[in-house]
C-alpha positions, 0 to 999 in steps of 0.5 A, spaced: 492 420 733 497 422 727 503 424 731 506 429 725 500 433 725 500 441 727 495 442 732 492 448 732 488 451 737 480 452 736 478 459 739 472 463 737 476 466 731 476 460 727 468 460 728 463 463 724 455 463 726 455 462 734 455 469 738 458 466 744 463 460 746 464 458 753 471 454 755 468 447 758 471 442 762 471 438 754 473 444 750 469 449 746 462 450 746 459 454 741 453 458 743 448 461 739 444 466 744 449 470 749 449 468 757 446 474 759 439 472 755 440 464 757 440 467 764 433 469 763 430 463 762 430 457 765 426 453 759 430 447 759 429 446 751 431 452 749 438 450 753 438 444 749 437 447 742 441 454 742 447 451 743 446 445 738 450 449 732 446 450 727 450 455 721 456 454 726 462 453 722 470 452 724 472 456 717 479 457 716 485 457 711 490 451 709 494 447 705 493 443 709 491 435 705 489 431 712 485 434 718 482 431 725 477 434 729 476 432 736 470 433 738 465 430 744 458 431 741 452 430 745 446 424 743 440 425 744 435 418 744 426 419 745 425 413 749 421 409 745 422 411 739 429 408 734 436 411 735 438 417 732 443 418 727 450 421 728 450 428 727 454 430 720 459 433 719 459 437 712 466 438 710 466 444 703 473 448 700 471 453 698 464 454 698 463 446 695 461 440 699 468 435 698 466 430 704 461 428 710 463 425 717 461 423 723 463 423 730 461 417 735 463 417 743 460 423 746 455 424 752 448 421 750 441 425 752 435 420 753 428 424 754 422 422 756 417 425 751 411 425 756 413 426 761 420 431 758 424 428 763 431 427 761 438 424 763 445 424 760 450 419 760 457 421 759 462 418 754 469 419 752 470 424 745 471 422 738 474 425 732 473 426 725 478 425 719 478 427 712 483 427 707 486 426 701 484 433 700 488 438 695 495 441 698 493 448 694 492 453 700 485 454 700 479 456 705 476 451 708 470 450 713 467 445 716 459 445 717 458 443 725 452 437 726 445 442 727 442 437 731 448 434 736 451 439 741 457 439 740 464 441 744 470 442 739 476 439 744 482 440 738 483 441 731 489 437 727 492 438 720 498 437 716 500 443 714 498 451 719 492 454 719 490 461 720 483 464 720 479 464 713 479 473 712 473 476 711 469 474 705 465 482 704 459 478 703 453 481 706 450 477 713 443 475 714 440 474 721 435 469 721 430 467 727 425 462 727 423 455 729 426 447 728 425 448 721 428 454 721 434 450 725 434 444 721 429 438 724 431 433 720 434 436 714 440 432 709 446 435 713 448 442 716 450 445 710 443 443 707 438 445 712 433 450 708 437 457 711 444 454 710 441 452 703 439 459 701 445 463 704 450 459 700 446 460 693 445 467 696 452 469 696 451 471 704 454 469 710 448 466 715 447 467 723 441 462 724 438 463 730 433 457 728 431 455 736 428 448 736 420 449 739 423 456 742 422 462 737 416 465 742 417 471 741 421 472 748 424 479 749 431 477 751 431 473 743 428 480 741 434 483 744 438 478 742 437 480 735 437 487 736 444 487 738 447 482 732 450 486 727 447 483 721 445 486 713 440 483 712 434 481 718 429 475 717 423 472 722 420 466 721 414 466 726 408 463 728 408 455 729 411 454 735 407 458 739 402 454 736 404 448 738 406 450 745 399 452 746 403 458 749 398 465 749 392 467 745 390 472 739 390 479 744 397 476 747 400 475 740 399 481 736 402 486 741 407 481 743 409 480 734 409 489 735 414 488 741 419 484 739 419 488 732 420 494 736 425 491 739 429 489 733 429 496 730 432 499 736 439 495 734 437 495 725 433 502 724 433 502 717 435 494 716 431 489 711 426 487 715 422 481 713 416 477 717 415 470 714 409 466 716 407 459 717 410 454 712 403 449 711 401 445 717 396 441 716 394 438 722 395 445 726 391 450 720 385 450 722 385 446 730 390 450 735 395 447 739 398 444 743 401 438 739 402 432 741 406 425 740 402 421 737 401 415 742 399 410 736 406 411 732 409 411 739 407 405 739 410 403 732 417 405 734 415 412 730 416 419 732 409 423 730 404 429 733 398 431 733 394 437 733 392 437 742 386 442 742 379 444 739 377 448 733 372 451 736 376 454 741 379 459 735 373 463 737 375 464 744 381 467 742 385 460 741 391 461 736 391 456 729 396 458 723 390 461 720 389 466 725 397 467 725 398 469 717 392 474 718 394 477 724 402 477 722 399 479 715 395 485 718 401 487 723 406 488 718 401 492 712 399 497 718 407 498 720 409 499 713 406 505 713 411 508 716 417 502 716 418 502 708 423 497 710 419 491 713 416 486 709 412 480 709 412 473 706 406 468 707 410 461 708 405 458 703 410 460 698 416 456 701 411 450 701 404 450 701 398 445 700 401 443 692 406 441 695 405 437 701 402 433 696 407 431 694 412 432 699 408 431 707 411 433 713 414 426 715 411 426 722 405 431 721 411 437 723 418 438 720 419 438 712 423 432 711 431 433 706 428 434 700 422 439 702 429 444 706 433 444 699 425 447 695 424 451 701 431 453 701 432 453 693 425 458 693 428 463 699 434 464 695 430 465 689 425 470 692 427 479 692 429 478 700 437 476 699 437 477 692 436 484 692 436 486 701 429 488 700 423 485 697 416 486 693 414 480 698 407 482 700 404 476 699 397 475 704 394 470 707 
């Protein structure tokens, strides 16, 4: 550690993209979704990814040529599958990517797939460095790993900080699945919602919650009470995968979590987005599962657990999930001329998928996030806070 840096403390007003922080015994913990909504779940997953930083970043004014972050992230390892990557870091001033870094060190979380058992490892904290940055004042973020829990322990510089002021630009609220969180997008600043914001001209508070966008009331609370001009809900696949409710449960659950959601934002643009392509659960239901024999190949790969002939029991695919959502938002529409609905095979449908397959049958890979992104950003939604997206299944 250089001895003739600045060390600044790192509170929640150098944060932007987390609704909480809490002080650990390591240093601050950005949290996505309050305590009071953790408090009624014990759902370990959703745990683990609200508090890994998707959107979160430490946004700040300097001169600054030469900063260090101290960090102590968290790892995690599937048994049987290769080791993860290190989280990145994206450094931007003013609003460009100028560097990337990693942070080693930390705790290490190794889960069992079949089982969901897991065990963590603890381990001392690391720290981060750029340099060689302009001495020119300027604001200056830096983008925290999506993916790897991370506690900020100290940030240092060679010039002061204070907090970046406020940009004026309109905040978008988004909720949705891992792919809404990242799944294995390039870096944070370039998951898709990340990609769209910045392309967008808005400030972004992702609520992407990995396996956990369910339809949870206190998530719906959640969202009623973030202040946002600019709301969206990617919905469907999770509830597949988990194989969590069927058709009668899913449309008044979609109605609930709606109605929660404008007790808080009234008269805010409200857009439903659908399933992106999915081509192992569009016609066969859930629950997915690790695919044993990629497993057995070191690869990381699901397939679809259940039955299509179940669908007719009420068993849900994501068929059945873009005809209900298409058919709840027309219906609400008639007296919600704010709400609005897009089918998620406009941001990556069955041509693309061609070309770009989901890796592990699931998640987009880097490049399929930047088309998705690239597609949100140009569609009516944040270009004009309304929209024309009435696109049916």
């Amino acid at each position: 550690m250089s001895t003739d840096l600045i060390t600044t403390p790192v509170t929640a007003d150098l944060l932007r993209g987390c609704l909480e922080t809490e002080q650990t015994e390591d240093g601050l913990l950005p949290h996505r979704v309050p305590a009071w909504a953790r408090a009624q779940t014990d759902d370990p997953q959703l745990h683990l990814v609200e508090a890994q930083p998707a959107g979160v970043r430490l946004v700040f004014r300097t001169a600054a040529t030469r900063i260090e972050l101290d960090t102590v992230p968290t790892k995690r390892v599937y048994a049987g599958s290769p080791p993860r990557p290190d989280g990145i870091y994206d450094l931007l001033v003013e609003g460009r990517l100028v560097g990337q870094g990693s942070v080693t060190g930390g705790r290490t979380m190794t889960i069992d797939l079949m089982t969901g058992a897991a065990e963590t490892t603890h381990g001392p904290a690391g720290t981060l460095r750029f340099t060689g940055l302009e001495p020119a004042t300027k604001d200056v973020e830096i983008w925290l790993p999506h993916d790897e829990t991370t506690e900020l322990v100290a940030l240092r510089t060679d010039a002061p900080v204070t907090p970046a002021p406020a940009t004026g630009r309109r905040t978008w609220l988004h909720h949705g699945s891992s792919i809404s969180h990242g799944s294995v997008a390039a870096s944070p600043s370039e998951t898709w919602p990340a990609r769209a914001a910045r392309l967008a001209d808005v400030e972004l508070v992702n609520l992407g919650l990995g396996g956990s966008a369910l339809l949870d009331p206190f998530v719906a609370r959640v969202l009623r009470d973030t202040p946002a001009d600019l709301v969206s809900l990617k919905l469907g696949i999770n509830v597949v995968n988990n194989d969590l409710m069927r058709r009668r449960a899913f449309g008044p659950a979609v109605h609930g979590f709606l109605d929660t959601i404008r007790e808080g934002h009234p008269t805010t643009p409200l857009l439903v987005v659908s399933p992106i392509l999915c081509p192992i659960h569009e016609e066969t239901p859930g629950p997915s599962m690790p695919d044993l024999s990629a497993l057995a190949e070191g690869r990381l790969s699901f397939e679809a657990g259940g039955d299509p002939a179940e669908v007719a029991s009420g068993k849900l695919t994501l068929a059945v999930i873009r005809d209900e959502l298409a058919r709840i938002v027309t219906r609400r529409q008639a007296e919600d001329p704010h709400l609005y609905y897009l089918d998620g095979r406009e941001l990556y449908g069955v041509a693309d998928a061609a070309d770009l397959p989901l890796p592990d049958q699931l998640h987009p890979d880097a490049e399929t996030h930047r088309l998705i992104g690239d597609r949100f950003a140009a569609g009516p939604f944040l270009t004009e806070g309304a929209g024309a997206q009435t696109a049916r299944a």
